[in-house]
C-alpha positions as CSV (number, residue, x, y, z in Angstrom):
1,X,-67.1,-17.3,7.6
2,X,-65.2,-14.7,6.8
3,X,-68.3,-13.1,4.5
4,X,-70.6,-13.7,7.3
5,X,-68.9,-11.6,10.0
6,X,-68.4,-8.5,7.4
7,X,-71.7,-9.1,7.3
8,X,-73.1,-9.1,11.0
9,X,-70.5,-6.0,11.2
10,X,-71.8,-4.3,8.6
11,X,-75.3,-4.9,9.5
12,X,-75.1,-3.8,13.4
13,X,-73.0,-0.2,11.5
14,X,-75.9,0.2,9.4
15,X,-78.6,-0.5,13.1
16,X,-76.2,2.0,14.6
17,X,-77.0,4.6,11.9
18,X,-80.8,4.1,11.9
19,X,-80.7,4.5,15.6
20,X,-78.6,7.7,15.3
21,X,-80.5,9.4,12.8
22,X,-83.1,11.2,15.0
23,X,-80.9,12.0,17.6
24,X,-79.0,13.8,15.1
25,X,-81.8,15.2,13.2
26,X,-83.0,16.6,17.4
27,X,-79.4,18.0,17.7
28,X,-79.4,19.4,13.9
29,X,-82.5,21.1,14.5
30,X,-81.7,22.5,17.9
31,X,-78.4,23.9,16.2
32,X,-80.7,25.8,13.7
33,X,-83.0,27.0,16.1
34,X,-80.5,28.6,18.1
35,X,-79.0,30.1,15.6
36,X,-82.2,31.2,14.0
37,X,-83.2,32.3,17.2
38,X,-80.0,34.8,17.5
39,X,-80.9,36.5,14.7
40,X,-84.4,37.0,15.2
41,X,-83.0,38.7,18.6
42,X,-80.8,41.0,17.1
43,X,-83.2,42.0,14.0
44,X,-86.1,42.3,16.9
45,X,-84.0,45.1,19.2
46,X,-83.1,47.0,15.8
47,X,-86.4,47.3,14.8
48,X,-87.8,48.4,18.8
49,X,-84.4,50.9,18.4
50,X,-85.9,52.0,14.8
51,X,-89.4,52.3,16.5
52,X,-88.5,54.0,19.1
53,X,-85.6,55.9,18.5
54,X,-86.4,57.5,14.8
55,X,-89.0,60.1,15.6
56,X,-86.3,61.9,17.9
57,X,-84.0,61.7,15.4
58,X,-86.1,63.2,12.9
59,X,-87.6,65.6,15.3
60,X,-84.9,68.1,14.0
61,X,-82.4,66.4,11.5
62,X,-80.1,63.4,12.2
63,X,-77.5,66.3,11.5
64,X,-78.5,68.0,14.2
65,X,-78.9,65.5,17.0
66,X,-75.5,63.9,16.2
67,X,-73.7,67.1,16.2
68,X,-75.6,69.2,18.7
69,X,-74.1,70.1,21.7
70,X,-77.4,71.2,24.1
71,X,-79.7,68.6,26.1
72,X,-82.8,70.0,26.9
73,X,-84.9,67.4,26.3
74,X,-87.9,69.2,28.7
75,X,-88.2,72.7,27.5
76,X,-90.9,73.2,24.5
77,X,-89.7,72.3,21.5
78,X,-87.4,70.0,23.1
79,X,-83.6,70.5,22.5
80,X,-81.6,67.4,21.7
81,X,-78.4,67.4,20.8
82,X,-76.2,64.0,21.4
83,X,-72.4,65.5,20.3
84,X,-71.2,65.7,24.6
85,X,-72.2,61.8,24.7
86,X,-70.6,61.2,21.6
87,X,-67.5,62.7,22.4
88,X,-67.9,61.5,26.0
89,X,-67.8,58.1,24.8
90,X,-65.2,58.4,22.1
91,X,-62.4,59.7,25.0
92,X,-63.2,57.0,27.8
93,X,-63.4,54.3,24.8
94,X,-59.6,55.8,23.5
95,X,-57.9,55.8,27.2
96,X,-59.1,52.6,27.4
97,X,-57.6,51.1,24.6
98,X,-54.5,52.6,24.3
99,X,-54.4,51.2,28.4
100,X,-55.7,47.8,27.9
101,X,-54.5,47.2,24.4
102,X,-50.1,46.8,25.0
103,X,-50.6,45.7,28.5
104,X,-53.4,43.0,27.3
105,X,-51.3,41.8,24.4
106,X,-48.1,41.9,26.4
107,X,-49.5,40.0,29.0
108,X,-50.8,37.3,26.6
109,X,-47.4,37.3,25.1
110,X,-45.7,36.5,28.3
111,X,-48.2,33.7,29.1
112,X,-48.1,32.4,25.7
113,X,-44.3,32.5,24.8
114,X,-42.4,33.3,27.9
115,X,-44.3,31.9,31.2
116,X,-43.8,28.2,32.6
117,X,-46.9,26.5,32.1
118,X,-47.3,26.3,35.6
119,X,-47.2,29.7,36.1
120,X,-49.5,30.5,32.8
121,X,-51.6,27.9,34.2
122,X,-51.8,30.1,37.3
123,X,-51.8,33.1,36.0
124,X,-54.8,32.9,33.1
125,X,-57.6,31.6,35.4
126,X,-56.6,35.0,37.4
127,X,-56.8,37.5,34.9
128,X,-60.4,35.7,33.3
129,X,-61.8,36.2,37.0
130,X,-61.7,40.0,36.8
131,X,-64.6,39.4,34.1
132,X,-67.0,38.7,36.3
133,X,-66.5,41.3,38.6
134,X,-69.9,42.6,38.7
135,X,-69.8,46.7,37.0
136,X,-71.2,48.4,40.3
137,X,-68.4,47.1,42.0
138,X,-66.0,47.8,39.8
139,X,-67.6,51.2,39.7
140,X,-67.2,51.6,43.4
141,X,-63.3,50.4,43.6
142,X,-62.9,53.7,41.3
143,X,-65.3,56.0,42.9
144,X,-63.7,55.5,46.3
145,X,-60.0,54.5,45.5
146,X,-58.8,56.0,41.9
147,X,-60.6,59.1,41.8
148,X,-59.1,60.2,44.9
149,X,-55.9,58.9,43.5
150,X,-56.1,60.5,40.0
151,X,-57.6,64.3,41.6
152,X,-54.3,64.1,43.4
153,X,-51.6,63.2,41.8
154,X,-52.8,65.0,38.3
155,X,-54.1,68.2,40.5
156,X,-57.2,68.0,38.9
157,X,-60.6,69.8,40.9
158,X,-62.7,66.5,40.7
159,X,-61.1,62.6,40.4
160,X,-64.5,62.5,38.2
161,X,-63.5,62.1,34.8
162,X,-63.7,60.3,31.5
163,X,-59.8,59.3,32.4
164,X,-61.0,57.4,35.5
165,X,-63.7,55.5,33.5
166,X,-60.6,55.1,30.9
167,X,-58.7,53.3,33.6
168,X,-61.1,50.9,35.0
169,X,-62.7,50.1,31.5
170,X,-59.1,48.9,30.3
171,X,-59.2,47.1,33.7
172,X,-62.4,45.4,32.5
173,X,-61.6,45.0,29.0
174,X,-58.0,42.9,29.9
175,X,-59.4,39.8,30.8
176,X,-61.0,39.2,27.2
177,X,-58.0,40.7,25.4
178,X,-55.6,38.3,27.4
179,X,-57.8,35.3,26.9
180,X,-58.4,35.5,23.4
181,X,-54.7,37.2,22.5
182,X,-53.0,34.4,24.6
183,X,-55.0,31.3,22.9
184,X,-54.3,33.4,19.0
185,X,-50.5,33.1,20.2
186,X,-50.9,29.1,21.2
187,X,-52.7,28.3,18.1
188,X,-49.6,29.1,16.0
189,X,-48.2,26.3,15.0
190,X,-44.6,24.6,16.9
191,X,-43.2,24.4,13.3
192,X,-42.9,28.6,12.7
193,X,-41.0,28.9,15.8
194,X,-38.4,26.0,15.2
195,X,-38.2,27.2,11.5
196,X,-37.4,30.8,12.8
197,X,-34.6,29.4,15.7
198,X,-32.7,27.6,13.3
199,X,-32.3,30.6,11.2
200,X,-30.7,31.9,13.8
201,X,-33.3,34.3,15.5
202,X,-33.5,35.2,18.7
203,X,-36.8,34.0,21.0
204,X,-37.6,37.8,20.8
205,X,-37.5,38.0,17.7
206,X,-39.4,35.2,16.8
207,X,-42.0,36.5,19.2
208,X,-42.1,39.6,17.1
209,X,-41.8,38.8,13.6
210,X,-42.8,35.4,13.6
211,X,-45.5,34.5,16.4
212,X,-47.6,38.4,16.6
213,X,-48.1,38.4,12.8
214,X,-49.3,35.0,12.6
215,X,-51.6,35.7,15.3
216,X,-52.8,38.7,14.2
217,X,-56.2,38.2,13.0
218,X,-57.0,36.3,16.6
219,X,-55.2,39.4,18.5
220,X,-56.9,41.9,16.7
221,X,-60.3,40.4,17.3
222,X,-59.4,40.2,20.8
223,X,-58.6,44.3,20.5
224,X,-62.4,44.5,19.2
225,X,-63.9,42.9,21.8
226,X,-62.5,45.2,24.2
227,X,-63.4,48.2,22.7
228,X,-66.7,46.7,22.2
229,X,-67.0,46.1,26.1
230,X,-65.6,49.5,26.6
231,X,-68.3,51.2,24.4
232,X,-71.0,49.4,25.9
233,X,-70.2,50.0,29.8
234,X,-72.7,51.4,31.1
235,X,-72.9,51.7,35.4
236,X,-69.1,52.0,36.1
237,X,-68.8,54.9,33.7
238,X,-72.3,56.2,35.6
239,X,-70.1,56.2,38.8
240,X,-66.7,57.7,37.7
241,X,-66.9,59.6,34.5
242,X,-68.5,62.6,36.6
243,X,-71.8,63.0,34.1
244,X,-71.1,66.7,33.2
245,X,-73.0,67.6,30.1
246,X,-70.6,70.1,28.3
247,X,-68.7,68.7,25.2
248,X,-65.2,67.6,26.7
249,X,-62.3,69.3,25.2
250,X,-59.7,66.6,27.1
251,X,-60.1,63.1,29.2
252,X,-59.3,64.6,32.2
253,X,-62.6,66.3,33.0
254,X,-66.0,65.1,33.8
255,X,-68.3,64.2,31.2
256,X,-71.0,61.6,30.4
257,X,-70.6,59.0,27.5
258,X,-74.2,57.8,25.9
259,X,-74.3,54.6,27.7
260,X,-74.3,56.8,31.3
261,X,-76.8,59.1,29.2
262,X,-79.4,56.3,28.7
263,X,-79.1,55.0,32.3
264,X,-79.1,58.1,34.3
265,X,-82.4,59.8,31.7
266,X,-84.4,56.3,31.9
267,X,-86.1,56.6,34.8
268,X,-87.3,60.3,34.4
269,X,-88.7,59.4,31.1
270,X,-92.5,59.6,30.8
271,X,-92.8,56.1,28.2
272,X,-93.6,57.4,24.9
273,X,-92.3,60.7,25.3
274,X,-89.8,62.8,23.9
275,X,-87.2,62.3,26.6
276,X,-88.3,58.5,26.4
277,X,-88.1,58.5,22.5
278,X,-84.8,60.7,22.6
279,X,-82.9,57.9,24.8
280,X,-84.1,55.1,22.4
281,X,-82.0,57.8,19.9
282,X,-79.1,57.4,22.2
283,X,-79.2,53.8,22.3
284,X,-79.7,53.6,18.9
285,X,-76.7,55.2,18.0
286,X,-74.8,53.3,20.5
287,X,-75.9,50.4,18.7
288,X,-74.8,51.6,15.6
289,X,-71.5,52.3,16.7
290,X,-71.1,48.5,18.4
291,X,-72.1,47.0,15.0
292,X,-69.4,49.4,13.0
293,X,-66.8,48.0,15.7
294,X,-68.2,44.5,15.4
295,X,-67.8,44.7,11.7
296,X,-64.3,45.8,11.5
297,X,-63.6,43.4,13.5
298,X,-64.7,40.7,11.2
299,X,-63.2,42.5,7.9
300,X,-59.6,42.7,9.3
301,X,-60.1,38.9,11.1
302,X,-61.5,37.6,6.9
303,X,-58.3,39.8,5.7
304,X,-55.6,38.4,8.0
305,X,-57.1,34.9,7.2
306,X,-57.3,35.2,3.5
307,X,-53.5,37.1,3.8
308,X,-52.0,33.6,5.4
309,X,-53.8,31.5,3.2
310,X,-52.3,32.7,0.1
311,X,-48.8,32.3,1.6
């Protein structure tokens, strides 16, 4: 009897399984087409970028059009030289890190460690809905609120400048540093902090030597992904970083990072032109730079893993 029922039960497993397989062979393949799929994406908009973007590159030397510091891209020969977008980009991507970076990280600490759940639960949801503020709108809060505010309290001639764009990049880089900072912190396990109170440390302490360093690859991903967002910004920066083309010596005068470069030349370029070919230069370079940051990123995240599983 006994025999029989193992039987009927392992029969009906075994009809289970036979009437699973294709789903899961469906699901499988669907897995590997999207992932397959993402790659042929990002290899297809490298190669356009290549395309597109090398003859301008080597119009001169690749020297030259990174360190140049004159845009003429109409006179005969055409003059390109990408060194004020560069820098342009480098100071509004540096204000907005060293903004959004503590108070991110602070914040997810606080929701994390010191917060009620009630008021975490509150909280969170808050922060993640300034992510989908659209960029044109964020762009106008600046244009028409902080650049007054920054002209007048700094004394500066025009509110215009790559510290504005700073300011409401870190604003649009928070939400993903919070999110991803905040759930690094909860994924630590219960055990560390016990372990650390009942040697005798102090919450903040535990907080600081105990929960941040075991956290640290997911926190320091989450700082990536902002400076990745604030590299790539493209129409808020157009609005508020004044688009001067001189090579800024400090963030608090206008200037035009390569993202506001590309947007504000595309639609005087004649397709297949130098001007045209020039931008794809631009965005080229901008991709290059996103990739470096991307790759960093997933160096010190493999280090910070490998580092905690040894101990």
């Amino acid at each position: 009897m006994v025999n029989s029922q193992v039987g009927r039960v392992i029969g009906t497993t075994a009809s289970l399984r036979k009437r699973r397989r294709p789903l899961e062979q469906v699901i499988e393949l669907a897995i590997r087409f999207t992932g397959l799929l993402a790659i042929v994406v990002l290899v297809g908009v490298f190669a356009i970028l290549l395309q597109q973007g090398l003859p301008a590159l080597f119009q001169t030397s690749p020297w030259e059009f990174l360190t140049g510091d004159r845009w003429l891209p109409f006179s005969e020969p055409p003059v390109l030289g990408i060194r004020q977008f560069f820098v342009a980009t480098l100071w509004v991507t540096g204000v907005s890190t060293l903004l959004a970076v503590p108070v991110g990280v602070g914040c997810a600490v606080y929701l994390a460690e010191v917060a009620p759940r009630r008021v975490s639960d509150t909280v969170k949801p808050l922060v993640e809905l300034l992510s989908g503020f659209p960029s044109v709108v964020m762009g106008f809060i600046g244009l028409l609120l902080l650049s007054p505010w920054v002209q007048n309290t700094l004394g500066l001639n025009t509110g215009l400048t790559g510290f504005t764009a700073g300011i409401m990049l870190a604003m649009m880089s928070l939400p993903v540093i919070v999110s991803v900072s905040e759930d690094a912190l909860r994924a630590v396990p219960d055990e560390y902090r016990q372990a650390s109170y009942g040697l005798g440390a102090t919450k903040w302490e535990t907080i600081w030597h105990v929960c941040l360093p075991s956290a640290l690859s997911g926190v320091s991903a989450a700082i990536m992904l902002g400076v990745g967002r604030a590299i790539g910004e493209t129409m808020t920066v157009l609005m508020v970083a004044g688009g001067a083309l001189a090579v800024p010596n400090n963030p608090f005068t206008p200037m035009m990072p390569m993202t506001a470069a590309v947007a504000s030349g595309i639609g005087n370029a004649v397709v297949g032109g130098p001007v045209y070919k020039a931008l794809f230069a631009i965005g080229l370079v901008l991709f290059m730079l996103t990739l470096l940051v991307n790759f960093i990123a997933a160096r010190v995240l493999d280090a910070q893993k490998r580092k905690f599983a040894r101990n």
